[in-house]
C-alpha positions, -999 to 999 in steps of 0.1 A, spaced: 6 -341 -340 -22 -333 -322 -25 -350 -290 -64 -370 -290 -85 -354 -264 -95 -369 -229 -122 -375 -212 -152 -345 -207 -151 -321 -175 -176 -295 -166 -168 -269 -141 -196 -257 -115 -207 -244 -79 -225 -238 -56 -223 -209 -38 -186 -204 -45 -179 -243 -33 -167 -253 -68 -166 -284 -84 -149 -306 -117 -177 -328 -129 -170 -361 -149 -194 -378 -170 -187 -415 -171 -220 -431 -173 -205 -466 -173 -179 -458 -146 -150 -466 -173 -124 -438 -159 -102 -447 -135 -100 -419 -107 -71 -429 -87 -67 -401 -59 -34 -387 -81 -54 -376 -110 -83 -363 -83 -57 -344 -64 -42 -330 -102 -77 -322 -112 -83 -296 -81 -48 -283 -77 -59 -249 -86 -28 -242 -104 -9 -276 -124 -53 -286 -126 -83 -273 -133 -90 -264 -93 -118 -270 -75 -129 -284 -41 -139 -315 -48 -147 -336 -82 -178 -347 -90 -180 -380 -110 -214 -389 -132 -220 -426 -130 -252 -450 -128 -254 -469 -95 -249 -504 -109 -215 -489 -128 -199 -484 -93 -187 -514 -76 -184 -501 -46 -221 -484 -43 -241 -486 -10 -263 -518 -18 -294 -496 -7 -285 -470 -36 -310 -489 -68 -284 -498 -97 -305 -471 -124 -302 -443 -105 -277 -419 -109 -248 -423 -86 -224 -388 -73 -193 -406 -68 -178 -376 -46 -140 -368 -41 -128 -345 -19 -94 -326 -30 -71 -346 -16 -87 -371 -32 -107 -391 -2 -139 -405 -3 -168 -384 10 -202 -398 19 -223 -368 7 -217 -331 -3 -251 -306 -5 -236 -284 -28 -221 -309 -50 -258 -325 -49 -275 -295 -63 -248 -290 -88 -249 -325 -100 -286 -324 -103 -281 -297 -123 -257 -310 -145 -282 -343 -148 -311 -318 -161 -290 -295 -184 -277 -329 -200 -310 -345 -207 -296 -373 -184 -331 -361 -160 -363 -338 -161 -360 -309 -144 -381 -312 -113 -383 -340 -87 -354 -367 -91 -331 -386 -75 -292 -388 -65 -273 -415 -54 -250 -409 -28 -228 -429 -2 -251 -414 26 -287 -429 6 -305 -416 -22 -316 -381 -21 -346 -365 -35 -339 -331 -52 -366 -306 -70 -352 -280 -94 -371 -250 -88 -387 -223 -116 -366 -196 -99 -334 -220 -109 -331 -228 -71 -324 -259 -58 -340 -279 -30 -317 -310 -17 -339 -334 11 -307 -339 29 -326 -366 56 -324 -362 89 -294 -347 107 -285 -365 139 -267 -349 167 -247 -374 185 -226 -353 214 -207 -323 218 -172 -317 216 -145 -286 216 -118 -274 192 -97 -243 189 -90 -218 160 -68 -182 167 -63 -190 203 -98 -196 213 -116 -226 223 -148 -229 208 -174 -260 223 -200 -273 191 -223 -301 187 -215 -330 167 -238 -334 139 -241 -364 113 -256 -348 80 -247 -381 58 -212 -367 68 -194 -356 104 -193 -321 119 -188 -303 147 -206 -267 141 -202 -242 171 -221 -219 182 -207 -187 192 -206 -145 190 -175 -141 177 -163 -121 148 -160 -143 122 -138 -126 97 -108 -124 125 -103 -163 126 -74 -181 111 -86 -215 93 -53 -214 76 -48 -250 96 -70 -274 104 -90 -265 136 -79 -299 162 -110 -324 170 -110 -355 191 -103 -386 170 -123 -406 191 -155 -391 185 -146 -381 149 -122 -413 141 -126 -401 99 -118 -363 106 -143 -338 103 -160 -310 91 -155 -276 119 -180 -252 112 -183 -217 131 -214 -202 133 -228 -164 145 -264 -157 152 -273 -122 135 -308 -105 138 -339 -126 130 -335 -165 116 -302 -152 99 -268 -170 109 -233 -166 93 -210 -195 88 -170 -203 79 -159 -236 76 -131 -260 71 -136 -298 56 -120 -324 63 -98 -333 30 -96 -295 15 -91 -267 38 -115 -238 43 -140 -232 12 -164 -208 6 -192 -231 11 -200 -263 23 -235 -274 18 -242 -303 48 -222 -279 73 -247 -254 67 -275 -276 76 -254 -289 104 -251 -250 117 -289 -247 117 -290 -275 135 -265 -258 162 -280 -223 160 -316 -234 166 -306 -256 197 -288 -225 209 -320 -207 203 -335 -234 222 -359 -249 194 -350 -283 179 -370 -273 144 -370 -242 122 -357 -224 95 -323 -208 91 -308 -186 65 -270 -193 63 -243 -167 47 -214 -182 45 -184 -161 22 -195 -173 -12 -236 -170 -8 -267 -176 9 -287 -209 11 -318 -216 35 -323 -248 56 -354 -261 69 -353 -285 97 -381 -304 101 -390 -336 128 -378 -362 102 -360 -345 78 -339 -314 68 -340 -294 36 -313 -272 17 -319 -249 -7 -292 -225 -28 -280 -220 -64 -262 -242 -85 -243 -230 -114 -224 -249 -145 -196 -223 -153 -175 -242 -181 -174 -273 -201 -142 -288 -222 -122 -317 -228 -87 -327 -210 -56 -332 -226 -53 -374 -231 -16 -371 -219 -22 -352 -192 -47 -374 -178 -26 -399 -186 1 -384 -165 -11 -358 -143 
């Protein structure tokens, strides 16, 4: 007999920093961190870096009071299935989702995150622009990866980094373990990012978050590495254009706000197995 289906999953990213999204308007799934972790195993799952779950603000008992209950809400996972505040790729991808479902007009809208609401604008050219609020440095700090000790700025993007600043060939560092940080300034983990300056506004980036291990793109940790590469360069606003392995996305830093701007694509779109969301 065959076995009814489970809930609906799209699959999307952006640029390379993949995602499962769940629609669940009226926040009726229950996402323990088991079925989170299944979901992105990238071989007994569907794999991804994070899952992206689709559910009105006033569905979500644990939404930030600030967040208005009609909006729609990104309830974000990470793989390991913890809590994030805020993901800028995920954004972008979710708002796409929202327009290619009808759920919003393409355009100007708004998210709901655990780091505020954000405004996104879906662009003619199928670009995306996230307003990803201001990004606050708040002290600087050191960590290590292959041997070297590398000093960053801390940098709150709705989420913590630590981006650092530094001429050193990218490609030859192992982020096969989780670079070390200092739990006192970063008491929830956080994000390492590594950044090299290249000719013009151009920087290239590698990352590891906090909850999933290196990933082809992390969305707030390039706007935190524009943040660290124009300080280096001595200007505290400015535009950056950030390669990281799976793409290119351009950040604008501006007095009061920042804004990130990259591709979002929906790749796939299906139904799980009931009995194995039952028992991932």
């Amino acid at each position: 007999m065959r076995t009814p289906d489970g809930p609906e999953f799209l699959k999307g990213h952006g640029t390379q920093n993949d995602f499962v999204i769940l629609p669940d308007p009226d926040g009726a799934l229950a996402l323990t961190g088991e079925r989170v972790r299944a979901l992105c195993d990238r071989r007994r799952g569907l794999g991804a870096d994070g899952v992206l779950r689709v559910v009105r603000t006033g569905a979500l008992p644990d939404a930030p009071a600030d967040v208005p209950a009609d909006v729609w809400f990104m309830d974000y996972r990470n793989a390991d299935g913890s809590i994030a505040e805020m993901c800028g790729n995920g954004v972008r991808v979710f708002a796409r989702y929202l327009a290619d479902a009808g759920l919003a007009e393409a355009g100007e809208l708004l998210v709901g995150t655990r780091a505020g609401v954000r405004p996104v604008r879906i662009r003619e050219d199928g670009q995306v622009a996230v307003d990803m609020g201001a990004a606050k440095v708040f002290g600087e700090s050191t960590t290590s990866a292959s041997g070297r000790t590398f000093t960053g700025i801390a940098v709150d993007v709705g989420n913590p980094h630590l981006a650092c600043v530094d001429d050193v060939e990218l490609a030859e560092l192992d982020l096969t373990t989780r670079p070390p940080h200092d739990p006192e300034l970063f008491p929830h983990g956080v994000n390492v990012e590594f950044v090299r300056p290249r000719e013009g506004d151009h920087v290239q980036m590698r990352v590891y978050e906090r909850g999933v291990g290196e990933t082809r793109s992390c969305g707030t940790g390039t706007v935190a590495a524009a943040v660290a590469a124009l300080r280096a360069a001595g200007a505290d606003t400015g535009r950056r254009v950030v390669h990281v392995p799976g793409g290119t996305v351009e950040v604008e830093v501006t007095p009061s706000t920042t804004t990130l701007t990259g591709p979002a694509v929906l790749v796939a779109r299906g139904r799980l197995d009931a009995g194995w969301w039952e028992h991932p």
